[in-house]
C-alpha positions in Angstrom: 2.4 134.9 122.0 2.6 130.9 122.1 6.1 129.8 120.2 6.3 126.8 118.5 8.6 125.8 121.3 5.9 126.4 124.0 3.5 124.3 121.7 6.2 121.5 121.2 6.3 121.6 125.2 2.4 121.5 125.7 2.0 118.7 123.2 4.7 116.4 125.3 3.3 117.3 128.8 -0.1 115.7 127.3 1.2 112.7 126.4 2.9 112.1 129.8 -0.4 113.8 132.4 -2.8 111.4 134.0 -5.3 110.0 131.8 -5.9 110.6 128.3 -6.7 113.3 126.3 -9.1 114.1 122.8 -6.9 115.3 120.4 -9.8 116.1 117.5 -9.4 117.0 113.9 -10.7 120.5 113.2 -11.0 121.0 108.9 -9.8 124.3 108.8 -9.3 127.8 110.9 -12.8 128.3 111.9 -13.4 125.0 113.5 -9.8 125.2 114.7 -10.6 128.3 116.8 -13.8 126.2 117.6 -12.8 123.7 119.5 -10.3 125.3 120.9 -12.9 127.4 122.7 -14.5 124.5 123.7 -11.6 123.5 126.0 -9.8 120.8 123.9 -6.1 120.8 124.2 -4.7 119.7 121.2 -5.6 119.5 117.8 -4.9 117.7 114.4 -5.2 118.0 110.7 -7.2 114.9 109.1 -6.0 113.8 105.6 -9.3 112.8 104.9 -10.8 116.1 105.5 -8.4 118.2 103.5 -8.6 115.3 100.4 -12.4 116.2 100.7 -12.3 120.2 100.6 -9.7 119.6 97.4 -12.9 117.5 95.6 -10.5 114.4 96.0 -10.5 111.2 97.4 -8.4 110.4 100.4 -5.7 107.8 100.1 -5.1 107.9 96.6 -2.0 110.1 96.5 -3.6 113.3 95.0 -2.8 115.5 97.7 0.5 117.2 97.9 2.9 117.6 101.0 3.0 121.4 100.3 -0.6 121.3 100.6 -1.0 119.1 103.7 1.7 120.5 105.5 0.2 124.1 104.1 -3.5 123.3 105.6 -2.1 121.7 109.2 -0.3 125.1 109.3 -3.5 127.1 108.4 -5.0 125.5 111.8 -1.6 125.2 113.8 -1.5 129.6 113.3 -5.4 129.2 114.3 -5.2 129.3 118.1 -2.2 128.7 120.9 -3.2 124.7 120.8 -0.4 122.1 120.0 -1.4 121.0 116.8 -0.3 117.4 114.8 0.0 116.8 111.4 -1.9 113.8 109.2 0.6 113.6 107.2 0.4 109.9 105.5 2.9 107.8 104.4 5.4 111.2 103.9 5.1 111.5 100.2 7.0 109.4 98.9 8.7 105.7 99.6 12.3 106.3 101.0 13.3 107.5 104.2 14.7 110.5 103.0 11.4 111.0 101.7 9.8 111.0 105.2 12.2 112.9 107.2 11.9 115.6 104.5 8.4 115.6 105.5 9.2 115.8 108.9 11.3 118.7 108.6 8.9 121.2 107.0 6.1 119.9 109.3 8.0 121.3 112.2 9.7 124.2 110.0 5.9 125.2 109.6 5.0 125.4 113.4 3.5 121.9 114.4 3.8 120.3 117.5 4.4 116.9 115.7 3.0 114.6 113.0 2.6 111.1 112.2 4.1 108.9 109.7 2.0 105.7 108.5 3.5 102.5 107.2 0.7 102.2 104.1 1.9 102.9 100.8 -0.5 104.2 98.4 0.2 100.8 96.4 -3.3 99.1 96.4 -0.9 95.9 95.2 0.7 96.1 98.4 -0.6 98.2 100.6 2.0 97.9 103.8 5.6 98.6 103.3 7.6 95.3 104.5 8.7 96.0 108.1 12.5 96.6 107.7 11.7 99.5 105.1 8.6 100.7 107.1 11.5 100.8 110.1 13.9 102.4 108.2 11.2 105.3 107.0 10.3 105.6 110.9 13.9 106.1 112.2 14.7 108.7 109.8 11.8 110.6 110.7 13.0 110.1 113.9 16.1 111.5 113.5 14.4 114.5 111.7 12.3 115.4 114.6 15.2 115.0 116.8 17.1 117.7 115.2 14.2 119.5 114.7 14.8 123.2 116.0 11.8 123.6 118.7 11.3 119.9 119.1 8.8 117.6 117.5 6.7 114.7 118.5 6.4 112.1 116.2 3.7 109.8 115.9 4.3 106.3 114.1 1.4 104.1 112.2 0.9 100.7 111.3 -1.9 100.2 109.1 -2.5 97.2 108.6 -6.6 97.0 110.3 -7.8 99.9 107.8 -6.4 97.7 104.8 -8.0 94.8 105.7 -4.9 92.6 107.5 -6.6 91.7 111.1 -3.2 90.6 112.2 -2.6 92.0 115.9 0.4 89.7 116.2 2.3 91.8 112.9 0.4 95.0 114.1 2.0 95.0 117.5 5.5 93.5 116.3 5.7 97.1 113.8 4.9 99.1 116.6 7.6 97.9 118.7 9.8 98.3 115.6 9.0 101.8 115.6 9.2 102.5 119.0 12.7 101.5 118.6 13.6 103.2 115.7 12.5 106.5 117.8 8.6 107.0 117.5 7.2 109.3 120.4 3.6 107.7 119.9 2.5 104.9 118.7 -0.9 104.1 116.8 -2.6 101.4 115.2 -6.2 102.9 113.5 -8.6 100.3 113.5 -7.6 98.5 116.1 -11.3 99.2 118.3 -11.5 96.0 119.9 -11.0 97.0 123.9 -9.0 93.8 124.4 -7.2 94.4 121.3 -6.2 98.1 122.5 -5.4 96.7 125.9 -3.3 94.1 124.3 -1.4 97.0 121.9 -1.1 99.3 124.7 0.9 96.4 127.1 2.9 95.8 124.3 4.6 98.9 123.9 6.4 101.6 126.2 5.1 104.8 124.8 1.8 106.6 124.5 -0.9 105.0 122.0 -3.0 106.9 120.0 -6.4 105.6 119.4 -9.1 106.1 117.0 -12.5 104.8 117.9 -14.7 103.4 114.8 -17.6 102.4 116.6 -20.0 104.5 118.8 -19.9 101.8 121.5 -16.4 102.8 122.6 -16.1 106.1 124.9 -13.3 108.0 126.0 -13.6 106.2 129.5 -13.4 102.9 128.3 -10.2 103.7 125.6 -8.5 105.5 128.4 -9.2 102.4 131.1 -7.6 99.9 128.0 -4.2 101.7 128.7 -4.4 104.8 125.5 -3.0 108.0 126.0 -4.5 109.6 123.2 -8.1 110.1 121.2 -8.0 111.1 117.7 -11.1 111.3 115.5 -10.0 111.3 112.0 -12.5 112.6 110.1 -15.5 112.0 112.1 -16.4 115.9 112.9 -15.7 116.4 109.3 -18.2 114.2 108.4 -21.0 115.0 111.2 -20.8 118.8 109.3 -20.9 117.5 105.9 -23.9 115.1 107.7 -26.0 118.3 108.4 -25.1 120.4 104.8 -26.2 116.9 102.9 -29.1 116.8 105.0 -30.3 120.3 104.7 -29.2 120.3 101.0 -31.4 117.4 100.3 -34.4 118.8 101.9 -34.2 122.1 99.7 -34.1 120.5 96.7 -36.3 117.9 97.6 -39.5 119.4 99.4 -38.2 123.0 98.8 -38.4 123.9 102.4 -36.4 125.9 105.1 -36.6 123.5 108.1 -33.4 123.2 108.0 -32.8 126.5 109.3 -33.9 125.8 113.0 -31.0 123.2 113.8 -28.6 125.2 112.0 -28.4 128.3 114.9 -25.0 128.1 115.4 -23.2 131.0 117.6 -20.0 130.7 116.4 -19.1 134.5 116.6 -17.4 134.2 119.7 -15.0 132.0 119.3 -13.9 133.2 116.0 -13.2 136.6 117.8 -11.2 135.0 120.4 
């Protein structure tokens, strides 16, 4: 049996290999156990995923901790895979708040989380950058003293809020990396010279997410990232095909739908 220890162990050894590595965001057991039998070697939960099997809208503060830290456990107990936590801005403003976060992330068996520097306020959107520090180091400290380890992912936000300021962007990474962030990510930053420029900014792994289908893994990985996350995206390509087959019932009232929906998923649920 894979310990949370072991997982903790697995997760770290990715971030320091050769290369980089897909981490994708599986939506719940089953597709947990799927792409784990496809070969992938980590996994995360996706906030926007979970917001959207609740019938809510992501980023507007209706989910709880208890149930995002329940649902990253529901896929962490899913296979032997490292598995890293979406866990937004740590419910709730103060420090305390997010290294309270931090500790039942890892009390529930993940392999690390991340902590984003947003803050649900649509007034003002990004925490200033001594508080977003503060938040960051005492997560930090959490996952330090966590009990199997912990790897802890910081985010600056400022690209998906509409601030296209790589300068302030890269200057609250470095603040995080110093107040004790194991990664380091900057989600919507897709530009390849922007990545390149985050990634030789900064001494520890980045975590990308690519928004455009131009990017590939190749061409991330060349720009200096040590880690591929996708959000929501495989979420989204299966809500793609229900929608789709869903629209052609009700609208034609036929069953074509049927022959690119022959899915063996039987044997990796088994496994």
């Amino acid at each position: 049996m894979t310990t949370t220890a072991d997982k903790v162990a697995q997760f770290r050894k990715l971030h320091e290999g050769p290369g980089a590595f897909v981490m994708p965001n599986p939506w719940d057991a089953g597709s947990a156990k799927v792409l784990a039998g496809l070969g992938y070697k980590a996994l995360a939960s996706s906030s926007g995923a979970l917001a959207f099997t609740l019938g809510r809208v992501d980023g507007a503060n209706l989910v709880t901790r208890e149930q995002a830290i329940a649902h990253a456990k529901q896929i962490a107990d899913a296979t032997d895979l490292p598995v890293n936590g979406d866990l937004e801005r740590g419910f709730g403003d103060s420090p305390d708040d997010a290294a309270e976060t931090i500790r039942q992330a890892a009390a529930a068996g993940l392999a690390g989380a991340s902590i984003e520097d947003a803050t649900a306020n649509p007034d003002k959107p990004i925490y200033d950058l001594e508080h977003a520090k503060d938040r960051i180091r005492a997560a930090a400290e959490a996952a330090k003293n966590a009990e199997n380890g912990f790897v802890l992912t910081a985010r600056a936000e400022n690209f998906l809020y509409g601030i296209s300021d790589l300068a302030d962007t890269i200057a609250r990474l470095q603040a995080y990396e110093e107040a004790g962030a194991d990664v380091l990510y900057c989600p919507g930053v897709t530009d390849l010279d922007d990545i390149r420029a985050v990634c030789d900014a900064v001494g520890k792994p980045v975590n990308v997410l690519p928004l455009t289908p131009t990017l590939t893994v190749k061409a991330i990985e060349d720009a200096g990232a040590k880690r591929i996350s996708l959000g929501t995206w495989f979420h989204n390509a299966a809500l793609a095909g229900f929608l789709q087959a869903a629209q052609e019932l009700k609208d034609n009232g036929t069953f074509e739908f049927f022959g690119n929906s022959r899915a063996d998923v039987k044997p990796y649920l088994q496994s």
